[in-house]
PDB file of N, CA, C and O in Angstrom, chain B, residues numbered from 101:
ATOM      1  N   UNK B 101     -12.801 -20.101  -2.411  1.00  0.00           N
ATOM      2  CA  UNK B 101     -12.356 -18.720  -2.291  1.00  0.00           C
ATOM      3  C   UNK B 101     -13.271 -17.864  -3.163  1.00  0.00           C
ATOM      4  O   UNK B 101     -13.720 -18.404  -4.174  1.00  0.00           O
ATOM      5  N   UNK B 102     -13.534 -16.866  -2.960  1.00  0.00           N
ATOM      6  CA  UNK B 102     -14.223 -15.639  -3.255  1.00  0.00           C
ATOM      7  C   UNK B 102     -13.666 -14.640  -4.581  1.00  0.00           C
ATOM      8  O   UNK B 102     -12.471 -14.921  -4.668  1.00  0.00           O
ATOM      9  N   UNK B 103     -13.847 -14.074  -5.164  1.00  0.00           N
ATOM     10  CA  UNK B 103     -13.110 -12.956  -5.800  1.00  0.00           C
ATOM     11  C   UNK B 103     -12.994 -11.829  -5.283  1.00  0.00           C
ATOM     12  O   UNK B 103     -13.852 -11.414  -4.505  1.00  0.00           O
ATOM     13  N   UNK B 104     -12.104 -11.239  -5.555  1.00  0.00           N
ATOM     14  CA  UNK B 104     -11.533 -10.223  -4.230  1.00  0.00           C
ATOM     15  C   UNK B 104     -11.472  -8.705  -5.168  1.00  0.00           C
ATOM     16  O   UNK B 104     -10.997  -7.644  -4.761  1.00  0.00           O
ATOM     17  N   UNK B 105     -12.052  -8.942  -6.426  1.00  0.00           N
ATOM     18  CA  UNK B 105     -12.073  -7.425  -7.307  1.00  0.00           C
ATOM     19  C   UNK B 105     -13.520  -7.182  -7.951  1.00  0.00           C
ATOM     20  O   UNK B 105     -14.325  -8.094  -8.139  1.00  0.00           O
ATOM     21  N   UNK B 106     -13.763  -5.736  -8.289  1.00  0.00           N
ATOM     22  CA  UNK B 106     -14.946  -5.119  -9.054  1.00  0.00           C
ATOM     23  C   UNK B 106     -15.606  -6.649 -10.152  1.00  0.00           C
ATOM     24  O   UNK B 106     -14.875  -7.435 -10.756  1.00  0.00           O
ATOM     25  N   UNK B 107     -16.940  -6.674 -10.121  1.00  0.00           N
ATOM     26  CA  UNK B 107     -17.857  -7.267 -10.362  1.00  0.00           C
ATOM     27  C   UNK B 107     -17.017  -6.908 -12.637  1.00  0.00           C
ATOM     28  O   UNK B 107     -17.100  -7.512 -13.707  1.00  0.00           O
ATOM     29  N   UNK B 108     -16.534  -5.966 -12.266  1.00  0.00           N
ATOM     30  CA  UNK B 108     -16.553  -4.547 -13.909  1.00  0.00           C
ATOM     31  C   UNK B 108     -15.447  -5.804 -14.380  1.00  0.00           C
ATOM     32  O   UNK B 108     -15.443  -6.181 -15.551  1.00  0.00           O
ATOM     33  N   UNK B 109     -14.697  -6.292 -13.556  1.00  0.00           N
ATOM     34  CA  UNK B 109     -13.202  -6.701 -14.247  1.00  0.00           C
ATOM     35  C   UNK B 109     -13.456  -8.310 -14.812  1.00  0.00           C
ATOM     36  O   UNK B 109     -12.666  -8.860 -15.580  1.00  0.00           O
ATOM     37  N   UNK B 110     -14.979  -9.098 -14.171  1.00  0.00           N
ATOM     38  CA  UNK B 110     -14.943  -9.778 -14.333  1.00  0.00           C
ATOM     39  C   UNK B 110     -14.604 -10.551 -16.129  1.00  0.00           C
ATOM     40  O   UNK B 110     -13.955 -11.482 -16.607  1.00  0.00           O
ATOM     41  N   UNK B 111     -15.434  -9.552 -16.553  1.00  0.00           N
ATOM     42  CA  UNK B 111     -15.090 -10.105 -18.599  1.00  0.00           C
ATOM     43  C   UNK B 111     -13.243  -9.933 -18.751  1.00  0.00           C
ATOM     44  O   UNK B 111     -12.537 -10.237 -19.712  1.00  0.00           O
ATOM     45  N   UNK B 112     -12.993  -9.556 -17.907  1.00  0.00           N
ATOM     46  CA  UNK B 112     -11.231  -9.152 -18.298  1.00  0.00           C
ATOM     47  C   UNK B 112     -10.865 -10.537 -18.046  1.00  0.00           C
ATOM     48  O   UNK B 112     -10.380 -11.262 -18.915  1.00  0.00           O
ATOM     49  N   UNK B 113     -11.103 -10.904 -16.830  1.00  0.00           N
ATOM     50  CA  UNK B 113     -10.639 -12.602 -16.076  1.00  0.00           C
ATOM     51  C   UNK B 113     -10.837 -13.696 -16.344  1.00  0.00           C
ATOM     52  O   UNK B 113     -10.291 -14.707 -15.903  1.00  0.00           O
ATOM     53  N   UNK B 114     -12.146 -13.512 -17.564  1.00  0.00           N
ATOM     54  CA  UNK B 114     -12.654 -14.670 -18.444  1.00  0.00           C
ATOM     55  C   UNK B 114     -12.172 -14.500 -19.708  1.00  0.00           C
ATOM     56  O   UNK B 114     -11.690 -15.421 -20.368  1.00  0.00           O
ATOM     57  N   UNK B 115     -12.298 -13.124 -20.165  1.00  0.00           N
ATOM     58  CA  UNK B 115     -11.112 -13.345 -21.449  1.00  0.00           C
ATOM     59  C   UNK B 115      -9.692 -13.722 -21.354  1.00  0.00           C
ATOM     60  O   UNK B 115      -8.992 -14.252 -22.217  1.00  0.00           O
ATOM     61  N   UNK B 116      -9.370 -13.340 -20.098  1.00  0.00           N
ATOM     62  CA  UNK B 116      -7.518 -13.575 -20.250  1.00  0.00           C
ATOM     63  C   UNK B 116      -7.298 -14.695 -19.975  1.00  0.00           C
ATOM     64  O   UNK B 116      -6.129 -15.069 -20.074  1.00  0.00           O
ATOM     65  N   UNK B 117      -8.047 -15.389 -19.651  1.00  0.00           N
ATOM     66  CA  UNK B 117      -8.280 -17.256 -19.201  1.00  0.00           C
ATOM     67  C   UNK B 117      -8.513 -17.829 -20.185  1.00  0.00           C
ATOM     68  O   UNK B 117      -7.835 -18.853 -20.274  1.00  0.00           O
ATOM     69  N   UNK B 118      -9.143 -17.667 -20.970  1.00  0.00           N
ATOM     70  CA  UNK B 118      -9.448 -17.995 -22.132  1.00  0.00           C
ATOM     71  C   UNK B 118      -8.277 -18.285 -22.761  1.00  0.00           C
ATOM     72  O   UNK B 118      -7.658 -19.347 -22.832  1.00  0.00           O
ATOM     73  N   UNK B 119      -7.845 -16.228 -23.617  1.00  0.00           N
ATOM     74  CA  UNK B 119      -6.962 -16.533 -24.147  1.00  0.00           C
ATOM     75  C   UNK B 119      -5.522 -17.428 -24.239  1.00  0.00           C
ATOM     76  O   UNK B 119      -4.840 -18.110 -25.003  1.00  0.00           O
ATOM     77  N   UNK B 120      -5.602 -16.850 -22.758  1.00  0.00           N
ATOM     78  CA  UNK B 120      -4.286 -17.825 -22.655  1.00  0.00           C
ATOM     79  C   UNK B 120      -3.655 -19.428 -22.355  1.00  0.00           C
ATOM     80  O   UNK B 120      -2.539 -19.939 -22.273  1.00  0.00           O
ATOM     81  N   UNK B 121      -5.148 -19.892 -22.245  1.00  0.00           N
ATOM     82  CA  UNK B 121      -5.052 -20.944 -22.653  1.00  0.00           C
ATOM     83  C   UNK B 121      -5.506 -21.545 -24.324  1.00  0.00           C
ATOM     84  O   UNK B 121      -5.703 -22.659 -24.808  1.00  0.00           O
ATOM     85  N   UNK B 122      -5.528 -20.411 -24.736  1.00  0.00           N
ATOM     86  CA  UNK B 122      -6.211 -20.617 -26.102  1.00  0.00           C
ATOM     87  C   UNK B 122      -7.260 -21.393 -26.590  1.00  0.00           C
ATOM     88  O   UNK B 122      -7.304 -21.880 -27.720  1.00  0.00           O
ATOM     89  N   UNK B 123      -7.990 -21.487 -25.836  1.00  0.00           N
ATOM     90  CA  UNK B 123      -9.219 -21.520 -26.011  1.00  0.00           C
ATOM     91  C   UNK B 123     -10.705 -20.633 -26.783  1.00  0.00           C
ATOM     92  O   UNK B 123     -11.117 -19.500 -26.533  1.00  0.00           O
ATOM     93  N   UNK B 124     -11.087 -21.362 -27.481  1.00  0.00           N
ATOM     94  CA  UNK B 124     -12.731 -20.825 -28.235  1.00  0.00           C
ATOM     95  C   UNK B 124     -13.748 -20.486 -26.729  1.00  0.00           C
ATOM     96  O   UNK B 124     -13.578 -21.005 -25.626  1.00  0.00           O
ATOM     97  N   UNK B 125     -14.400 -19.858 -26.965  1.00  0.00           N
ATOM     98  CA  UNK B 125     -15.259 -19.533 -26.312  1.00  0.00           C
ATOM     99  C   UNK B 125     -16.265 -20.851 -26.115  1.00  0.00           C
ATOM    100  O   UNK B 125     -16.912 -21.041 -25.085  1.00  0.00           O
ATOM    101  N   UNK B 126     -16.281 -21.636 -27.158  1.00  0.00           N
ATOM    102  CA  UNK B 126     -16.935 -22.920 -26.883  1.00  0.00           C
ATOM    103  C   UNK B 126     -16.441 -23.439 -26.328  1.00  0.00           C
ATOM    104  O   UNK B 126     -17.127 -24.239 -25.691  1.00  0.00           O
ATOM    105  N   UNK B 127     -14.644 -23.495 -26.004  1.00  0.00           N
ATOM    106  CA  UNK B 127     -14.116 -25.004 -25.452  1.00  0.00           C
ATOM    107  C   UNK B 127     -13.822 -24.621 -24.218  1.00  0.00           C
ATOM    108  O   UNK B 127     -13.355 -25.411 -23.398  1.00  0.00           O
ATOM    109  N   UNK B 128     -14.111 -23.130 -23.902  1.00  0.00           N
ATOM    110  CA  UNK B 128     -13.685 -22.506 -22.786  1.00  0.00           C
ATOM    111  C   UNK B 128     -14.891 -23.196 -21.623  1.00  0.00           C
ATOM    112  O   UNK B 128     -14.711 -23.717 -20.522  1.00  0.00           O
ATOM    113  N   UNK B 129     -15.969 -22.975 -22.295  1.00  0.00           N
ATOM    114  CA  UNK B 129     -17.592 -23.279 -21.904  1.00  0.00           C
ATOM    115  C   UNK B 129     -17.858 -24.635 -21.243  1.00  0.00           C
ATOM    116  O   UNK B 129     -18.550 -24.849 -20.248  1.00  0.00           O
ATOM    117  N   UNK B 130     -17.003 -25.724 -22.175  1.00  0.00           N
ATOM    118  CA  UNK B 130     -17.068 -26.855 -22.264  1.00  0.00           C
ATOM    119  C   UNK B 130     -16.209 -27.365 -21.190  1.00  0.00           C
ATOM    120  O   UNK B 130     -16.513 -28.488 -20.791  1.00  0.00           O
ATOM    121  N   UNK B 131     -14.834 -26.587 -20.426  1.00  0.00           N
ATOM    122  CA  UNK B 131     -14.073 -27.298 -19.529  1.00  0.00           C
ATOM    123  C   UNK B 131     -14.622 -26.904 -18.146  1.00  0.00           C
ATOM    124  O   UNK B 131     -14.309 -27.319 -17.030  1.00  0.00           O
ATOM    125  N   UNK B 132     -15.571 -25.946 -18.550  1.00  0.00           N
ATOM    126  CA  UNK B 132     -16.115 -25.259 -17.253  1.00  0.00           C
ATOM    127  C   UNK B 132     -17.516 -26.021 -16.599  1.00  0.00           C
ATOM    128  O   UNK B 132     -17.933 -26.044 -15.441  1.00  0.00           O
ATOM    129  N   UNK B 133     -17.887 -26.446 -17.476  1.00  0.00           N
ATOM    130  CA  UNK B 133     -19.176 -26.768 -18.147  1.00  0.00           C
ATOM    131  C   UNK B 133     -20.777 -26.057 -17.678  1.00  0.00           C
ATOM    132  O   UNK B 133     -21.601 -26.101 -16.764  1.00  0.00           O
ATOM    133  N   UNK B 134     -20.498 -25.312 -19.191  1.00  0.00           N
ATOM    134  CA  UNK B 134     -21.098 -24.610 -18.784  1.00  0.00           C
ATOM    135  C   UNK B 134     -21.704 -23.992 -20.679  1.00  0.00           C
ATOM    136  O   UNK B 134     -20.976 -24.316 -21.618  1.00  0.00           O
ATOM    137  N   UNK B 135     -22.493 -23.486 -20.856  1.00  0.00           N
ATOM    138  CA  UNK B 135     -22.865 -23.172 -22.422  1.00  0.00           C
ATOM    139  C   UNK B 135     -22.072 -22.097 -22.657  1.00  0.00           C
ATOM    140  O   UNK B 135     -21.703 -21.412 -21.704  1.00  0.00           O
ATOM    141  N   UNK B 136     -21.583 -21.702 -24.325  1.00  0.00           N
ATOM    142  CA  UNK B 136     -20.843 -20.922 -24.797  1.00  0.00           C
ATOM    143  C   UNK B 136     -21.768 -19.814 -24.698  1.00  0.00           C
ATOM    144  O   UNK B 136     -21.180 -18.865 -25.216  1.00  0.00           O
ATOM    145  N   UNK B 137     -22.852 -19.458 -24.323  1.00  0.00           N
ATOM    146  CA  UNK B 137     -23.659 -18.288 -24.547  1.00  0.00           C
ATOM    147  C   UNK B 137     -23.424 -17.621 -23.198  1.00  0.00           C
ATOM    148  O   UNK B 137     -23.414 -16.418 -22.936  1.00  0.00           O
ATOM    149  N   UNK B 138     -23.197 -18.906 -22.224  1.00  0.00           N
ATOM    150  CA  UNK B 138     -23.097 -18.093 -20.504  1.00  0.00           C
ATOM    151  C   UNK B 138     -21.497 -16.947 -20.388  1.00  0.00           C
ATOM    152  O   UNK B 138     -21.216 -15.882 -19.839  1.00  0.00           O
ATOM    153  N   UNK B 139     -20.725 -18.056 -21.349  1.00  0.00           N
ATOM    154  CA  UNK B 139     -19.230 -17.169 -21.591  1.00  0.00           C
ATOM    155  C   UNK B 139     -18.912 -16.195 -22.319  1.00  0.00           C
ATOM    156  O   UNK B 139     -17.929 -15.470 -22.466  1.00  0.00           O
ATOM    157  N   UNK B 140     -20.252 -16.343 -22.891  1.00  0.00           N
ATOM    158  CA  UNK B 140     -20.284 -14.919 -24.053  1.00  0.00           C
ATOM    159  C   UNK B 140     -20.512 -13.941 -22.925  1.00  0.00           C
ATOM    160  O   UNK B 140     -19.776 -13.072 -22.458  1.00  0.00           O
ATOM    161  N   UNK B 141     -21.423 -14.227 -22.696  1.00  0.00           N
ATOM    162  CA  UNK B 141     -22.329 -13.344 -21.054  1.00  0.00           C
ATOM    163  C   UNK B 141     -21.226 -12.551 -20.440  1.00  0.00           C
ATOM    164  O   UNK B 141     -20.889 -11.368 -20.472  1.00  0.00           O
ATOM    165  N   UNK B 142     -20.701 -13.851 -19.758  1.00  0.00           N
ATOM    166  CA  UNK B 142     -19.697 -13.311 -19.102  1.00  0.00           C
ATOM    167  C   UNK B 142     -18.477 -12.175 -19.625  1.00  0.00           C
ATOM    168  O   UNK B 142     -18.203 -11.141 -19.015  1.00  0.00           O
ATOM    169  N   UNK B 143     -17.924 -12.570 -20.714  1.00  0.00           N
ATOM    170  CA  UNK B 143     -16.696 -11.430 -21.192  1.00  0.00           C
ATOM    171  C   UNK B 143     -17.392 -10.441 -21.842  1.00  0.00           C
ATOM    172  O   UNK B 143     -16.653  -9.491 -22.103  1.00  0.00           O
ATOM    173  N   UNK B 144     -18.750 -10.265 -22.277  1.00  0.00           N
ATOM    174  CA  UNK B 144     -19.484  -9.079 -22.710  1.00  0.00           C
ATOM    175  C   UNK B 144     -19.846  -8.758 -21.148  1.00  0.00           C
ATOM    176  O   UNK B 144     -20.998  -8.614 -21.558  1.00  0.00           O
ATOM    177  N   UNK B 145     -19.980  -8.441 -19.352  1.00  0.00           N
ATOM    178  CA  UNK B 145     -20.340  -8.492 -18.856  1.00  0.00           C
ATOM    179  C   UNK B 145     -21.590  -7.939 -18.769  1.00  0.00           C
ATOM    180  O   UNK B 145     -21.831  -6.812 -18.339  1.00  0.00           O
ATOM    181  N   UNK B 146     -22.700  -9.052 -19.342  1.00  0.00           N
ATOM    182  CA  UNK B 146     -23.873  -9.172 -19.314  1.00  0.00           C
ATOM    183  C   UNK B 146     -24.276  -9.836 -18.153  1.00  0.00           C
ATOM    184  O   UNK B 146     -25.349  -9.596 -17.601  1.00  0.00           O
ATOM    185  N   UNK B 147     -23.317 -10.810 -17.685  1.00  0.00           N
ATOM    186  CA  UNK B 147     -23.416 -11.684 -16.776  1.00  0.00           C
ATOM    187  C   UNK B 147     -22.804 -11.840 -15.696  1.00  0.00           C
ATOM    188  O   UNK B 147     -22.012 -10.902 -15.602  1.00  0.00           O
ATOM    189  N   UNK B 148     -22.700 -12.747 -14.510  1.00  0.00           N
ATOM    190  CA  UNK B 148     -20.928 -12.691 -13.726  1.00  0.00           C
ATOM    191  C   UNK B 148     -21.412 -13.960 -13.324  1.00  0.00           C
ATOM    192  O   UNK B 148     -22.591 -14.120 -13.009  1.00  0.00           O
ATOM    193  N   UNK B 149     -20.378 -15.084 -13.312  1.00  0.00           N
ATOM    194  CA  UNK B 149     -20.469 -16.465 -13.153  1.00  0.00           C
ATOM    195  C   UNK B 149     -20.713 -16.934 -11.525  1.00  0.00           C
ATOM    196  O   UNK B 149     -20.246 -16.286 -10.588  1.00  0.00           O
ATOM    197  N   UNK B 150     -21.197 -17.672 -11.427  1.00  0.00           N
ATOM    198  CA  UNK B 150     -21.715 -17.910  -9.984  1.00  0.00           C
ATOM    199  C   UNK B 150     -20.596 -18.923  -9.128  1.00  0.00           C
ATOM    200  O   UNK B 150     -19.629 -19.427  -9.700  1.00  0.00           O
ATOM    201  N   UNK B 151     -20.802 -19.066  -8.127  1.00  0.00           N
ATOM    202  CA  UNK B 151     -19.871 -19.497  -7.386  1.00  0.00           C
ATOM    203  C   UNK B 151     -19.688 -20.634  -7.590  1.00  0.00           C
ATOM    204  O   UNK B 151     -19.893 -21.067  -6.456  1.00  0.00           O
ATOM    205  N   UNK B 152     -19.506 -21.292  -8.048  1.00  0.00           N
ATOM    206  CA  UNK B 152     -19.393 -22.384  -8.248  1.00  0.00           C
ATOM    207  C   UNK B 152     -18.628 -22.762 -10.063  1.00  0.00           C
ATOM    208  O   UNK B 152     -17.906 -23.694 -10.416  1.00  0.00           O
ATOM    209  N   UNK B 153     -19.127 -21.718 -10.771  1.00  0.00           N
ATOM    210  CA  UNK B 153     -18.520 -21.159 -11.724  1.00  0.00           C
ATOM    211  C   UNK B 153     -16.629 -20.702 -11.241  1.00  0.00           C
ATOM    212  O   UNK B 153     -15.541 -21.243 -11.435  1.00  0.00           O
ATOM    213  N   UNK B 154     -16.933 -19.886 -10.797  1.00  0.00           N
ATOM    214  CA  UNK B 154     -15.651 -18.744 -10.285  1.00  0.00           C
ATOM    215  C   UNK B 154     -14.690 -20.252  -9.666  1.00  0.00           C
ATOM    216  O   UNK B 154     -13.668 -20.577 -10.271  1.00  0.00           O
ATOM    217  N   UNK B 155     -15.058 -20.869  -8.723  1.00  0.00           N
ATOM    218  CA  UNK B 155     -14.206 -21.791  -8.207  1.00  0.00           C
ATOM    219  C   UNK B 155     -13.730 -23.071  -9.615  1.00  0.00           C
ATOM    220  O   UNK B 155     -12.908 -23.982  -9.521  1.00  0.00           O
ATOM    221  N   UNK B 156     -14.436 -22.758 -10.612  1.00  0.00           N
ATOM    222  CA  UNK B 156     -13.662 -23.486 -11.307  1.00  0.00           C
ATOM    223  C   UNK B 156     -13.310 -23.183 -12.214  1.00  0.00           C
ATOM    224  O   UNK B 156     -12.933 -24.014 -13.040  1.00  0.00           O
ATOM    225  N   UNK B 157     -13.271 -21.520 -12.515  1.00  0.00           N
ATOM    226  CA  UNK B 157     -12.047 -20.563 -13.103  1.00  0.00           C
ATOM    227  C   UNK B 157     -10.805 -20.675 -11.911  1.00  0.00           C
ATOM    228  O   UNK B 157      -9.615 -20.591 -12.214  1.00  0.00           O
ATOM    229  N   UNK B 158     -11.176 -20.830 -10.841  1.00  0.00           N
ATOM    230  CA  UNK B 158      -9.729 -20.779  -9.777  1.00  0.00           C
ATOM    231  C   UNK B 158      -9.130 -22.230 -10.351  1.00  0.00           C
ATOM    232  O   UNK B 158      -7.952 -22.282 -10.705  1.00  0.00           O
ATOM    233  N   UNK B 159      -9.554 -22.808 -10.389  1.00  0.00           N
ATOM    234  CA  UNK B 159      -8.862 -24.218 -10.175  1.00  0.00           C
ATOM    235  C   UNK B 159      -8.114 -24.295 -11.323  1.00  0.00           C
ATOM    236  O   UNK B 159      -6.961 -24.713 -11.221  1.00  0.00           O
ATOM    237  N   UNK B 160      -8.691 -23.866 -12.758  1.00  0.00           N
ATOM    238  CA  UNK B 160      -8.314 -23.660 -13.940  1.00  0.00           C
ATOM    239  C   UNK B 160      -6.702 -22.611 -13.949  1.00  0.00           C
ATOM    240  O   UNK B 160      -5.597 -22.760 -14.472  1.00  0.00           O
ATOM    241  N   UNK B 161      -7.164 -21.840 -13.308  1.00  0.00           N
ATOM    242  CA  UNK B 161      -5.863 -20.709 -13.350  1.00  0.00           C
ATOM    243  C   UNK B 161      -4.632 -21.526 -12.359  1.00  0.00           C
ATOM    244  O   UNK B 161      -3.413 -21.395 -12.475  1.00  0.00           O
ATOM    245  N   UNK B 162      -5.376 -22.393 -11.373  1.00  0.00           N
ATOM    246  CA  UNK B 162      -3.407 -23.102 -10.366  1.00  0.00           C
ATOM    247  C   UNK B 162      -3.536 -24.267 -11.168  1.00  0.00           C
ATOM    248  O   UNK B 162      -2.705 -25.035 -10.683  1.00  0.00           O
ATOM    249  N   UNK B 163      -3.993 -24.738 -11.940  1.00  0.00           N
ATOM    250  CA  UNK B 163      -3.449 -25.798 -12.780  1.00  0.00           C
ATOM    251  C   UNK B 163      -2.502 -25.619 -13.888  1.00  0.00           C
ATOM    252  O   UNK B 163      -1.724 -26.407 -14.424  1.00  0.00           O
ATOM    253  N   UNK B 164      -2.865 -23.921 -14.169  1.00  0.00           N
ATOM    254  CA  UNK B 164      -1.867 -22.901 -15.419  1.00  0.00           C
ATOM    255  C   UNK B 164      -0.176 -23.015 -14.770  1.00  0.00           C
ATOM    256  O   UNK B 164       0.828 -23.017 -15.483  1.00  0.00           O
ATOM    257  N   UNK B 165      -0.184 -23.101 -13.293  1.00  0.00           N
ATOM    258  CA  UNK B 165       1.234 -22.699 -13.013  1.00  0.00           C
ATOM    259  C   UNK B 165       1.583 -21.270 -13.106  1.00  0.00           C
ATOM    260  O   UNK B 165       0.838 -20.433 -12.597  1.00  0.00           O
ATOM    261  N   UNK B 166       2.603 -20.952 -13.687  1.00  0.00           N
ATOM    262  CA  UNK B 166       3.245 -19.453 -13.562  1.00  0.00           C
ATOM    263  C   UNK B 166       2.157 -18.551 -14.564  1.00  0.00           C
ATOM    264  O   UNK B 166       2.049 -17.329 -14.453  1.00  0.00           O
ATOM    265  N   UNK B 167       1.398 -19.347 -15.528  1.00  0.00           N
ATOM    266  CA  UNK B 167       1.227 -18.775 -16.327  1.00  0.00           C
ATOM    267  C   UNK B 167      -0.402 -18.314 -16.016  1.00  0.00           C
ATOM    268  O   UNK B 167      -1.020 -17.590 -16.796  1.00  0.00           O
ATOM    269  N   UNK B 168      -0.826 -18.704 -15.099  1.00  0.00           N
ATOM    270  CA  UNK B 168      -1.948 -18.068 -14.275  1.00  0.00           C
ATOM    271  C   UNK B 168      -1.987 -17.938 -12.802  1.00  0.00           C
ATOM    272  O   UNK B 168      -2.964 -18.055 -12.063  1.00  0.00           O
ATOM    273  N   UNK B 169      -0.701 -17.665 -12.490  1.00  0.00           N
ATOM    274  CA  UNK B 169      -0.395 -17.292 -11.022  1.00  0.00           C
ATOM    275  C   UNK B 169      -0.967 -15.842 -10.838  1.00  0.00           C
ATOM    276  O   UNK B 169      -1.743 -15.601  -9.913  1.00  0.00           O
ATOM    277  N   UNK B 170      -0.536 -14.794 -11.814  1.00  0.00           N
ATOM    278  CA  UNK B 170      -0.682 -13.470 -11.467  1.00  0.00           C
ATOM    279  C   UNK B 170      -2.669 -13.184 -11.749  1.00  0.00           C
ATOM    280  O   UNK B 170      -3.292 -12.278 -11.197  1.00  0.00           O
ATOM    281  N   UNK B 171      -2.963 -13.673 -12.208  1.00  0.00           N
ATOM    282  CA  UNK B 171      -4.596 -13.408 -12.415  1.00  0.00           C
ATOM    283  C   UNK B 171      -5.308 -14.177 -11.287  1.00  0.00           C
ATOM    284  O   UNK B 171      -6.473 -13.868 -11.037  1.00  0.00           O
ATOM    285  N   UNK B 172      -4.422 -15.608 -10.258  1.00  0.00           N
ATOM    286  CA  UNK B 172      -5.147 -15.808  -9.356  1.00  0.00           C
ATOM    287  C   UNK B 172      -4.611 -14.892  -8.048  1.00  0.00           C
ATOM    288  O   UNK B 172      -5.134 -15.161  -6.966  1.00  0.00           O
ATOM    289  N   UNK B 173      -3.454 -13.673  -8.092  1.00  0.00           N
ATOM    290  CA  UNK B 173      -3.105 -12.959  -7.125  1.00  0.00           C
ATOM    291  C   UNK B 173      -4.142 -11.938  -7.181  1.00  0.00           C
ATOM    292  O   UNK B 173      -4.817 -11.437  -6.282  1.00  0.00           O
ATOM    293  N   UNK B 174      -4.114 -11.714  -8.617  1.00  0.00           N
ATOM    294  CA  UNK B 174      -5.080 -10.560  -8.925  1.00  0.00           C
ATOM    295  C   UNK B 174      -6.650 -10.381  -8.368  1.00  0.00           C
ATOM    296  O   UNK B 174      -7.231  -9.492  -7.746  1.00  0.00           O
ATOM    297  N   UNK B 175      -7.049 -11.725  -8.928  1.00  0.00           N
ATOM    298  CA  UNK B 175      -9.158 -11.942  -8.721  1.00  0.00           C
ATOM    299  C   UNK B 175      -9.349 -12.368  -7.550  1.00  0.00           C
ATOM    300  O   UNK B 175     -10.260 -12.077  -6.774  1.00  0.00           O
ATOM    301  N   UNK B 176      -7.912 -13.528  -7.323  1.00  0.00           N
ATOM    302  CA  UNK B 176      -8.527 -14.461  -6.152  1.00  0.00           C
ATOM    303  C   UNK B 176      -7.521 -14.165  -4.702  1.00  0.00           C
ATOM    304  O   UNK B 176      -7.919 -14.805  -3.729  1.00  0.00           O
ATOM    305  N   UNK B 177      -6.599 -13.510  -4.513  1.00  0.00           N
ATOM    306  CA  UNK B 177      -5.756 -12.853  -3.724  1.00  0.00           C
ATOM    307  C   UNK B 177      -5.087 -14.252  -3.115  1.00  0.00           C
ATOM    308  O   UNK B 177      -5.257 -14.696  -1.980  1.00  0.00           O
ATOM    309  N   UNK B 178      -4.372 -14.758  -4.062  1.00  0.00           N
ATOM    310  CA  UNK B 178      -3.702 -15.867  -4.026  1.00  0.00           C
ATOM    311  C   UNK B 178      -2.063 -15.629  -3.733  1.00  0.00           C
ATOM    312  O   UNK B 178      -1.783 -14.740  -4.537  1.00  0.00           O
ATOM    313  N   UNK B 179      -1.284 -15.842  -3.264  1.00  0.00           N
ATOM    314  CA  UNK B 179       0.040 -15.603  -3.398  1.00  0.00           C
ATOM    315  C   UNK B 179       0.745 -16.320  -4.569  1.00  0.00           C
ATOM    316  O   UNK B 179       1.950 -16.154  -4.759  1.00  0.00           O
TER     317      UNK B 179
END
């Protein structure tokens, strides 16, 4: 699946993923796999994660349950 919002919101969708799984920006990096500098990238949007990236922020958010349901309705137009 695709992301379905502004390129702008992307640092919002990587920080709130983050946070709420409470995660460092390193360990965030590390489940993604991917370097802590690309995730810096990303929530400073310097960057926007590539597809293959994004599909495994999705997978990350329906493994959350309720508690990343509304951010995959939001990015990924998930029910």
């Amino acid at each position: 699946m695709t992301v379905t919002t502004p390129v702008s919101d992307i640092p919002n969708l990587v920080r709130t993923l983050r946070e709420r799984l409470g995660l460092s920006q390193e360990k965030l990096a590390a489940s993604l796999g991917v370097s802590f500098q690309t995730v810096n990238r990303w929530e400073r949007g310097h960057a926007k994660p590539s597809q293959l990236a994004l599909n495994a922020i999705e997978q990350k958010l329906a493994e959350m349950g309720g508690q990343g349901s509304d951010l995959l309705h939001k990015y990924f137009k998930q029910p």
